[in-house]
C-alpha positions as CSV (number, residue, x, y, z in Angstrom):
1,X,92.3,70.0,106.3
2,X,94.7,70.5,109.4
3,X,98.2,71.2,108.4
4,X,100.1,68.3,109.7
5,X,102.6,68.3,113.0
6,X,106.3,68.9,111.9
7,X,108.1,65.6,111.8
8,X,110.7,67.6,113.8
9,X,110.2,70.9,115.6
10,X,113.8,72.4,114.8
11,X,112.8,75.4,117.0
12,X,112.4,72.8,119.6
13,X,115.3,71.1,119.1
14,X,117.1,74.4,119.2
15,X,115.4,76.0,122.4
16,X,116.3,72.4,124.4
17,X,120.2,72.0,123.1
18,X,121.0,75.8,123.7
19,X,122.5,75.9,119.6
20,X,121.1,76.2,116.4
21,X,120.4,72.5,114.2
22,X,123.1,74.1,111.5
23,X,125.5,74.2,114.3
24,X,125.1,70.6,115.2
25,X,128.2,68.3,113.1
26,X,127.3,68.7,109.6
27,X,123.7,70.3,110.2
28,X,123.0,66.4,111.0
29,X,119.6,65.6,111.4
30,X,119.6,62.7,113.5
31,X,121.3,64.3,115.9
32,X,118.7,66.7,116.3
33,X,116.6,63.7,116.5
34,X,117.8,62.6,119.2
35,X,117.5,65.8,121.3
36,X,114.0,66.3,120.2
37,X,113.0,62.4,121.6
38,X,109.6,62.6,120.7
39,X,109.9,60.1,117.6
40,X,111.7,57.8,119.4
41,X,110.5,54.6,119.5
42,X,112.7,52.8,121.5
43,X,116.5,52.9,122.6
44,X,119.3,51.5,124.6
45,X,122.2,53.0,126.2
46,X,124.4,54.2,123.1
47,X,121.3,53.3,120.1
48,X,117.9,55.0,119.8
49,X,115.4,54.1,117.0
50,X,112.7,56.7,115.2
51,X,110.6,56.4,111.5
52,X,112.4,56.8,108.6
53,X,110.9,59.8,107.0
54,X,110.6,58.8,103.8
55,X,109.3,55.4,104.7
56,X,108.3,53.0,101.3
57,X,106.3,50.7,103.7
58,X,104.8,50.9,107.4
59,X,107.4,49.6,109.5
60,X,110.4,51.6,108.2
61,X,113.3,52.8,110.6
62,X,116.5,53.8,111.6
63,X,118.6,52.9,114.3
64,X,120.8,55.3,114.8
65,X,123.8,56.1,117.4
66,X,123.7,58.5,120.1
67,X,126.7,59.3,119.6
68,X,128.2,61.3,116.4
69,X,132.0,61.4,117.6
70,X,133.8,59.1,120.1
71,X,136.9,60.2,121.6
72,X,137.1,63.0,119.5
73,X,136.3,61.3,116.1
74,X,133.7,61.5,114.1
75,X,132.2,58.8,113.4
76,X,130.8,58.0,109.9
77,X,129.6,53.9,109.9
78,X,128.9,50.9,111.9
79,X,132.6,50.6,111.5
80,X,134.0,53.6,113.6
81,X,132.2,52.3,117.1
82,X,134.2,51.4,120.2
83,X,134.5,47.5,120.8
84,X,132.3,47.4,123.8
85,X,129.2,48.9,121.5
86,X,129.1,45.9,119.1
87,X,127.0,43.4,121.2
88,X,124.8,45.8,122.4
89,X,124.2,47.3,118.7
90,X,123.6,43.7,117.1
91,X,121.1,42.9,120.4
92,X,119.5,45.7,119.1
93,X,119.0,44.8,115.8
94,X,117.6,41.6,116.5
95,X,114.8,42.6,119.4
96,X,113.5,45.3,116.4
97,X,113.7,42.2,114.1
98,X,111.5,40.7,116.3
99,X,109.4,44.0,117.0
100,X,109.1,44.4,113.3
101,X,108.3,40.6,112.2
102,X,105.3,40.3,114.9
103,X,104.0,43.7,114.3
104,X,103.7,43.8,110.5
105,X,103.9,40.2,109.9
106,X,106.6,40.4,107.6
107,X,110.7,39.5,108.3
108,X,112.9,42.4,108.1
109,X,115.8,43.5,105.9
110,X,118.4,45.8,107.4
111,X,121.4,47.6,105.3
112,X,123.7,49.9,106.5
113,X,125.9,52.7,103.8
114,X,129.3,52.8,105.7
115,X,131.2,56.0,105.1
116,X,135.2,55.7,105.6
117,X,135.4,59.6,106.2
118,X,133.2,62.2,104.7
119,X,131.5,61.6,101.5
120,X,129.7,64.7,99.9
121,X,127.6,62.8,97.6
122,X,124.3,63.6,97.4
123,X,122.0,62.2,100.2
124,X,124.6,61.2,102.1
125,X,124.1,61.1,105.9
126,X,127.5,61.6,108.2
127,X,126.1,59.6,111.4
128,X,126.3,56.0,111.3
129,X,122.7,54.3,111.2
130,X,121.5,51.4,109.8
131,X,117.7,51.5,107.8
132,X,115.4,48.2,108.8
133,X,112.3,47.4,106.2
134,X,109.5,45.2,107.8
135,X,109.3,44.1,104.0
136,X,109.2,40.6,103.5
137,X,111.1,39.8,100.6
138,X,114.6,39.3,100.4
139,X,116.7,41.2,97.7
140,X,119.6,40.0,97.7
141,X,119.1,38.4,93.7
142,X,117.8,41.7,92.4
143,X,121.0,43.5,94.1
144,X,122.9,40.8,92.7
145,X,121.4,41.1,88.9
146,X,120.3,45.0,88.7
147,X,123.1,45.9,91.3
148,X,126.2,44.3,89.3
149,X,127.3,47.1,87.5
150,X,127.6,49.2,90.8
151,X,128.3,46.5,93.5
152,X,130.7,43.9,94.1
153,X,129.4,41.4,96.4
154,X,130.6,39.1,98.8
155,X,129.0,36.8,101.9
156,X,130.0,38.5,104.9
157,X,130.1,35.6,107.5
158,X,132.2,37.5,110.9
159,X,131.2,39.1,113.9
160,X,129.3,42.7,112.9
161,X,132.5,43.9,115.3
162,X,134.6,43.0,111.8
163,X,133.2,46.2,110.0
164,X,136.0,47.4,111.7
165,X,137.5,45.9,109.3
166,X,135.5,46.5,106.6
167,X,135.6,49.8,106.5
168,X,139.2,50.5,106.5
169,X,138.8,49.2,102.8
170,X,136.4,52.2,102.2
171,X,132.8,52.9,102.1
172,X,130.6,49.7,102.4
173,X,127.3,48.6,102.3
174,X,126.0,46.4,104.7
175,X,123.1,43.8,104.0
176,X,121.3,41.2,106.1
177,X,118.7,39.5,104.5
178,X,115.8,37.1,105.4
179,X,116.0,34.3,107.3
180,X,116.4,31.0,105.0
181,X,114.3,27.9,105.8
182,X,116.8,26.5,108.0
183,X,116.4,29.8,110.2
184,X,120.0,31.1,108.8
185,X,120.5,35.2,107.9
186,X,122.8,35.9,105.5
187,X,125.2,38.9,105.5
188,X,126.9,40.8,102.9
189,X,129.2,43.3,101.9
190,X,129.1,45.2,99.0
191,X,132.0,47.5,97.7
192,X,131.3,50.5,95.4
193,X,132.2,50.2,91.7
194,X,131.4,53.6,90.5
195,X,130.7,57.0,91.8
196,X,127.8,57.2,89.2
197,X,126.2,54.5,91.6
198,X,122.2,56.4,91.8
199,X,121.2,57.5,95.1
200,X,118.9,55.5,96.8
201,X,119.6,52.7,94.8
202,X,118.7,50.0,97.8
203,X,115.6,51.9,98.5
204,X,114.8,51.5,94.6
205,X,115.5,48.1,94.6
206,X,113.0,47.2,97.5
207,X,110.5,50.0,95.3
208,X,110.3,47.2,93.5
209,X,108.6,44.5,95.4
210,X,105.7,43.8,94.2
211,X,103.4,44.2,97.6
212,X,105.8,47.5,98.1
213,X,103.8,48.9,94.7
214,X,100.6,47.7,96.2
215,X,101.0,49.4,99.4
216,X,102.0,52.7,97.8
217,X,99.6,53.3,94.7
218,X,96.8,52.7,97.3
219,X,98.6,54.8,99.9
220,X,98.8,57.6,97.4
221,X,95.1,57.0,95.8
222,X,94.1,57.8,100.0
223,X,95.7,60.5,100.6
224,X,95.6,62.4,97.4
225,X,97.1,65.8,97.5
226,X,99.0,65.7,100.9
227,X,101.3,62.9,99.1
228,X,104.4,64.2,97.5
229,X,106.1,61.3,95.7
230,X,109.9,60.9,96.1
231,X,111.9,62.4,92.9
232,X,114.2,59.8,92.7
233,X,111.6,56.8,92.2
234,X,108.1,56.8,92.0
235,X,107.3,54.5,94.7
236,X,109.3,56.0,97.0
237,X,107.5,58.8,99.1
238,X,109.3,61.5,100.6
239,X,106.7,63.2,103.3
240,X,104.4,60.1,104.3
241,X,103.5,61.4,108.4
242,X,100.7,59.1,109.2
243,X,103.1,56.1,108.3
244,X,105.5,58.0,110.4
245,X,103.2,58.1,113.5
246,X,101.6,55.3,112.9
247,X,105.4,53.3,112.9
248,X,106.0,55.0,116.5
249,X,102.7,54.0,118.4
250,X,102.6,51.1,116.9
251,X,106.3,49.9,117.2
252,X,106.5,51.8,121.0
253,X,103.4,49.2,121.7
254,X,105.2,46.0,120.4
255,X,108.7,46.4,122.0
256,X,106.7,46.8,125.3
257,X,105.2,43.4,124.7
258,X,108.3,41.8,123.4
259,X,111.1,43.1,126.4
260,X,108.0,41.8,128.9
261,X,107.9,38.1,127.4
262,X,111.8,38.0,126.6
263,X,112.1,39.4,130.3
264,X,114.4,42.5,129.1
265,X,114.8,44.9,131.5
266,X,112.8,48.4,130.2
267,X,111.2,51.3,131.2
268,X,109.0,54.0,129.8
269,X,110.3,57.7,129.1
270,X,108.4,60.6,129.3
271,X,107.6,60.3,125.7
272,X,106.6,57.1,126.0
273,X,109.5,55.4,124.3
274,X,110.6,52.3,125.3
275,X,114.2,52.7,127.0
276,X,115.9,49.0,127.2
277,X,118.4,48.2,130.0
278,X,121.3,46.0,127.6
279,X,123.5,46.5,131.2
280,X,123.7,42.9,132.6
């Protein structure tokens, strides 16, 4: 069997930025994928958006910002962006809502783990992004049951500009759930009790779902020995590259489709991701 194509071709990323990915703040990742743009799936002028690499379900991602400092801070959450960046970060959000929804036919959750400066926990990414699940189910009342020991919880009904806000408290977690039958997403904040909170506990949570279970024990029954299950939770799979690819054609395809009928301003890079003009 072929070995399979790196996710991310460091020595790329490395011969195209001039310095090594160690170098980069904090050895951060998604800054190097950024400057490799070949899993990008679409972006706007400050946000890109690629495959979460250790996707639980097809139709997993990050949306990420281009940016890792502004005006000489570092920025660390959602929180830390410039005014002007908000509107074009939540008009994000909602045309990969859409992408995600028509593509997969399921809604889509999306949370966000603010950091208020650096956190060396385990896991812990320093560049603000928030995670998008096409997973249709909402969590919010196993977060609320399983999570109370670690989270306290509170409707978050503002402007996404307030994490602002928010995050002056100290680190966060940002949720926004499923649409209720009245069309309505709900928002929510939760606060940290504990620093024994697990890692990955969200991801554990939507492990959970019942078609999520589904999804992976025949995922992993297919693809045998090139699957290497996630050590934190069993459903969760740390090296799955044909969801990966699979998310980028598939997702590059859609958001074509949807900035055509929503008349969105767009054209194609020469990796074939989908760059939107948000600039009106």
């Amino acid at each position: 069997m072929a070995k399979p194509k790196p996710m991310l071709d460091l020595d790329l990323i490395e011969k195209k930025s001039g310095f090594r990915v160690v170098d980069m703040p904090f050895g951060c990742r998604l800054c190097g994928e950024l400057l490799y743009a070949q899993n990008i799936i679409a972006e706007t002028p400050n946000f890109f958006m690629v495959p979460d690499v250790r996707s639980i379900v097809p139709g997993h991602v990050q949306i990420i910002s281009k940016e890792h400092e502004h005006d000489g801070r570092f920025m660390f959450s959602a929180g830390h962006f410039p005014n002007e960046w908000f509107n074009e970060y939540e008009a994000f959000i909602d045309f990969m809502t859409t992408c995600l929804g028509e593509e997969y036919n399921r809604e889509a959750i999306w949370f966000e783990h603010g950091e208020k400066d650096v956190n060396p926990a385990p896991g812990s990414i320093f560049h603000p992004h928030i995670i998008g699940v096409a997973l249709g189910s909402d969590i919010i009342e196993t977060i609320k049951n399983e999570g109370a020991e670690y989270f306290s919880l509170e409707e978050f009904g503002g402007e996404i500009s307030e994490l602002k806000q928010v995050v002056q408290g100290g680190p966060y977690y940002f949720y926004q759930g499923l649409p209720d039958e009245k069309g309505k997403t709900k928002r929510y904040i939760m606060r940290v009790k504990t620093e024994s909170t697990p890692s990955q506990l969200i991801i554990k949570f939507m492990s959970q779902v019942p078609e999520v279970k589904r999804e992976n024990l025949e995922w992993i029954l297919a693809n045998g020995a090139d699957v290497k299950p996630g050590e934190e939770y069993r459903f969760q799979v740390f090296r799955p590259a044909d969801r990966f690819y699979s998310s980028i054609d598939r997702l590059r395809q859609r958001a074509e489709l949807v900035a055509k009928y929503k008349n969105i301003e767009f054209n194609i890079t020469e990796y074939n991701s989908v760059r939107l003009n948000t600039n009106e």
